[in-house]
C-alpha positions as CSV (number, residue, x, y, z in Angstrom):
1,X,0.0,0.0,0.0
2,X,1.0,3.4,-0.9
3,X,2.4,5.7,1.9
4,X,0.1,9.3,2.1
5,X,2.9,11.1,3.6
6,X,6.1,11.4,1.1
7,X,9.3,10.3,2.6
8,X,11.0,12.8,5.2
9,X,14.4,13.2,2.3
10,X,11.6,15.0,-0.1
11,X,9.8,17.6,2.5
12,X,11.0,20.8,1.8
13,X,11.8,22.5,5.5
14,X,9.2,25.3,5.8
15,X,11.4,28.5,6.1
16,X,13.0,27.4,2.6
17,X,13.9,30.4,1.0
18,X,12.3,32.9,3.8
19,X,14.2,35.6,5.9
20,X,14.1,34.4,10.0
21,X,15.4,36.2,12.5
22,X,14.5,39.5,13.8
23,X,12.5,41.4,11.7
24,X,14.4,45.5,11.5
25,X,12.3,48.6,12.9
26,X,11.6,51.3,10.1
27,X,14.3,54.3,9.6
28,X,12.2,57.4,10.2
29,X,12.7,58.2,6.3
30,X,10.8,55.2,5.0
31,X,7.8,55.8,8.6
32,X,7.5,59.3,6.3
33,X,7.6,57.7,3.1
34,X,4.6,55.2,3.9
35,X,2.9,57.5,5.8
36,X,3.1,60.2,2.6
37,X,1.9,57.1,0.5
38,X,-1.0,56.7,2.6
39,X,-1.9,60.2,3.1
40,X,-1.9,60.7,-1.2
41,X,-3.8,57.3,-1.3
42,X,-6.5,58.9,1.3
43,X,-7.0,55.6,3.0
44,X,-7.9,56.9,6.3
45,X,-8.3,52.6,7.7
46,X,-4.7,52.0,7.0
47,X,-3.4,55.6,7.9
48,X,-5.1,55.1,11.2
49,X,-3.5,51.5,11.8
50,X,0.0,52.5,10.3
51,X,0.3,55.8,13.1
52,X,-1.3,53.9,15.9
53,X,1.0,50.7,15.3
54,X,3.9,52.5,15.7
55,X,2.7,54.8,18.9
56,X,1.4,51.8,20.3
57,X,4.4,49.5,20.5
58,X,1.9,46.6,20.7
59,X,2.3,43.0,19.8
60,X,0.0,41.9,16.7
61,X,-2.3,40.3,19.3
62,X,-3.0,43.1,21.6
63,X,-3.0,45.7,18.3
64,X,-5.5,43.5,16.7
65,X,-7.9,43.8,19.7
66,X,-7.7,47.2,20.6
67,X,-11.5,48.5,21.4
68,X,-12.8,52.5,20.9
69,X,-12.6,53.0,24.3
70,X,-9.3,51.7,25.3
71,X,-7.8,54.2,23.0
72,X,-10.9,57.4,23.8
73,X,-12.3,59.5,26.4
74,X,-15.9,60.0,25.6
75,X,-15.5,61.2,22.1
76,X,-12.2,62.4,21.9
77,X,-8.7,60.1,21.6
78,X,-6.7,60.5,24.4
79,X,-3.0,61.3,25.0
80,X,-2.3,58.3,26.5
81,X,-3.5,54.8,26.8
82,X,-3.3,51.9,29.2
83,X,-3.7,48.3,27.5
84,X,-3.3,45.0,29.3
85,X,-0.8,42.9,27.5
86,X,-2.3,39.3,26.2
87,X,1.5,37.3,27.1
88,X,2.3,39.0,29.8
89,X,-1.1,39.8,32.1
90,X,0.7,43.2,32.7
91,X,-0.5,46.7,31.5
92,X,1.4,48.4,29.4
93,X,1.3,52.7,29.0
94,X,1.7,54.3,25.7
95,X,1.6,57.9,24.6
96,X,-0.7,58.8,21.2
97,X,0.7,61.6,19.1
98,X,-1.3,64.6,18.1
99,X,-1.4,63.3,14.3
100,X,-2.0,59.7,15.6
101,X,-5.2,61.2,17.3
102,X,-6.5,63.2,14.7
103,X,-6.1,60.2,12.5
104,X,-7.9,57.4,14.8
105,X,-10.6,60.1,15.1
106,X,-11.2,60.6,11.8
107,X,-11.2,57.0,11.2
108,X,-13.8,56.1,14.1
109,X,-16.3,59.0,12.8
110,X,-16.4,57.6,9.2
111,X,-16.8,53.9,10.5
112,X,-19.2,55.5,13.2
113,X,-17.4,53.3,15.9
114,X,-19.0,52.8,19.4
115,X,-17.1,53.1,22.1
116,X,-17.3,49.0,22.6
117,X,-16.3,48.2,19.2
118,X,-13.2,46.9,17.9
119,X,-11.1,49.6,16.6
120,X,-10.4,48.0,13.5
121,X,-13.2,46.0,12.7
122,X,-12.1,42.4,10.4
123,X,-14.1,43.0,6.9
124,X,-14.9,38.8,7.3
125,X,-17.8,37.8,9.2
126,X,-15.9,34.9,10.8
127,X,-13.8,37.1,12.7
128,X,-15.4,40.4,14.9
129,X,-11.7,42.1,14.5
130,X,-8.9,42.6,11.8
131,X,-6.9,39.0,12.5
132,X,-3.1,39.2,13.3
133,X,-2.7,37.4,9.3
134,X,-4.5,40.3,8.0
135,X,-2.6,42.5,9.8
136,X,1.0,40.7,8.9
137,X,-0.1,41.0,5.2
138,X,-1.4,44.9,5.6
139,X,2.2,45.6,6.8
140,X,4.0,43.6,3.7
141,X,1.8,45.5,1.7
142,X,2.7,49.1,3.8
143,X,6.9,47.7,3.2
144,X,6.9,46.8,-0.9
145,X,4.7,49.8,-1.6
146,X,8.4,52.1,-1.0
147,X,10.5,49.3,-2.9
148,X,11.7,47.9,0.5
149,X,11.6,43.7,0.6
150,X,9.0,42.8,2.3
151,X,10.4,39.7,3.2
152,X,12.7,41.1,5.7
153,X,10.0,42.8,8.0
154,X,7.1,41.8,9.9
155,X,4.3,43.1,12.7
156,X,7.4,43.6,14.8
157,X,8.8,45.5,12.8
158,X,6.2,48.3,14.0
159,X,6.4,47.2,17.4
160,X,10.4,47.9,17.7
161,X,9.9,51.4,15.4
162,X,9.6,53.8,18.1
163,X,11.6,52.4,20.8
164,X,14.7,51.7,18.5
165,X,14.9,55.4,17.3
166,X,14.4,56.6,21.1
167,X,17.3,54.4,21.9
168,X,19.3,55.4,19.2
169,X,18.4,59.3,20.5
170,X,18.7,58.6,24.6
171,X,20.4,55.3,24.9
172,X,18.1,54.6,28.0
173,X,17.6,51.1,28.3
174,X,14.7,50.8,31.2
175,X,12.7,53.7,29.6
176,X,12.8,51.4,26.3
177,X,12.0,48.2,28.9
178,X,8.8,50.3,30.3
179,X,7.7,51.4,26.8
180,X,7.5,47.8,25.3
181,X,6.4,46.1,28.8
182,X,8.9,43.9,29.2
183,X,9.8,42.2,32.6
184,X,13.0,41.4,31.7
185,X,15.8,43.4,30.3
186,X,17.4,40.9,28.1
187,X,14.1,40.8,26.4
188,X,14.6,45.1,25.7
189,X,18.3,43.9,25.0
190,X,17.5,41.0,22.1
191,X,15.0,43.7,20.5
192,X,17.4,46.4,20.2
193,X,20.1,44.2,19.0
194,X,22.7,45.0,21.5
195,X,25.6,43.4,23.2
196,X,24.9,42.3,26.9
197,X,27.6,43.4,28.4
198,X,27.2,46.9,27.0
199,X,23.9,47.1,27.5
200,X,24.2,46.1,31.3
201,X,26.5,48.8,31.8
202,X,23.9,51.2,30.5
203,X,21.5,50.6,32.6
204,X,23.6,50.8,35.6
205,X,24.2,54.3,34.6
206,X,20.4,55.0,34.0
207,X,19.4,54.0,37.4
208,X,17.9,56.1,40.0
């Protein structure tokens, strides 16, 4: 009888071909380039997402399932925002930029958003909010559309944004650790890409 599963020498591994690793933040000129892109394009959805991704610092799974009100106070957006982190069970703070809010509000007035709906809404019945698939593919998309490859980046990509140009502008390790909600500091130390032993010595000289 013939096998249904073909011999383990002819499976071809399944990151053949693909980029692992950790995925780069955006350089502030390509942030302007897609934003620019998105502001010509008027796509006030993606525009809204593409700001509030990189304000955020969220994960793809607590990004995904943000709600009206976790990001408004009564009908306004506010300047900050307080979300409870999915891996972690810890809350996380996050400030929302002036052209982030005036973005998000737009958006929520022409999608005539409650205050307990999902902020981004998934356009499939199946699913009550934009999936973290959809929203891996709406950033490849947001990457090729300014010639980058869009291989090389990912939903992390956005997460890391904002806190790797602070870094680069501060070099303050535990502000970066309490932006992205991390518990640990090799965790903040892996995502910036720095040596241990150098970053250790950082945050020695940042503490109060």
């Amino acid at each position: 009888m013939e096998s249904l599963h073909p011999p383990l020498g002819n499976r071809i591994p399944w990151n053949k071909g693909k980029l692992t690793g950790q995925k780069p933040p955006l350089k502030l000129s390509e942030i302007w380039a897609i934003r620019t892109r998105l502001q010509m394009s008027s796509n006030v959805h993606e525009l809204a997402m593409f700001n509030l991704a990189i304000d955020s610092k969220l994960r793809a799974c607590d990004f995904t399932c943000l709600h009206v009100q976790d990001v408004c106070h009564g009908n306004q957006v506010a300047t900050r925002a307080t979300v409870l982190q999915q891996k972690t069970q810890r809350p996380v703070q996050f400030e929302i930029t002036g052209p982030t809010r005036e973005c998000v509000e737009t958006w929520i007035k022409a999608r005539r958003l409650s205050p307990t709906d999902f902020l981004f809404p998934s356009r499939l019945h199946s699913s009550p909010h934009l999936s973290t698939r959809q929203y891996s593919r709406i950033v490849h998309r947001w990457v090729a559309s300014i010639g980058l490859d869009d291989t090389a980046y990912g939903t992390h990509s956005m997460r890391r944004t904002k806190v790797s140009l602070l870094y680069r502008r501060t070099k303050n390790l535990r502000a970066v650790q309490l932006l992205l909600g991390h518990t640990r500091l090799e965790s903040t130390v892996r995502y910036l890409g720095i040596e241990v032993d150098d970053a250790l010595e950082m945050a020695e000289q940042t503490e109060i």
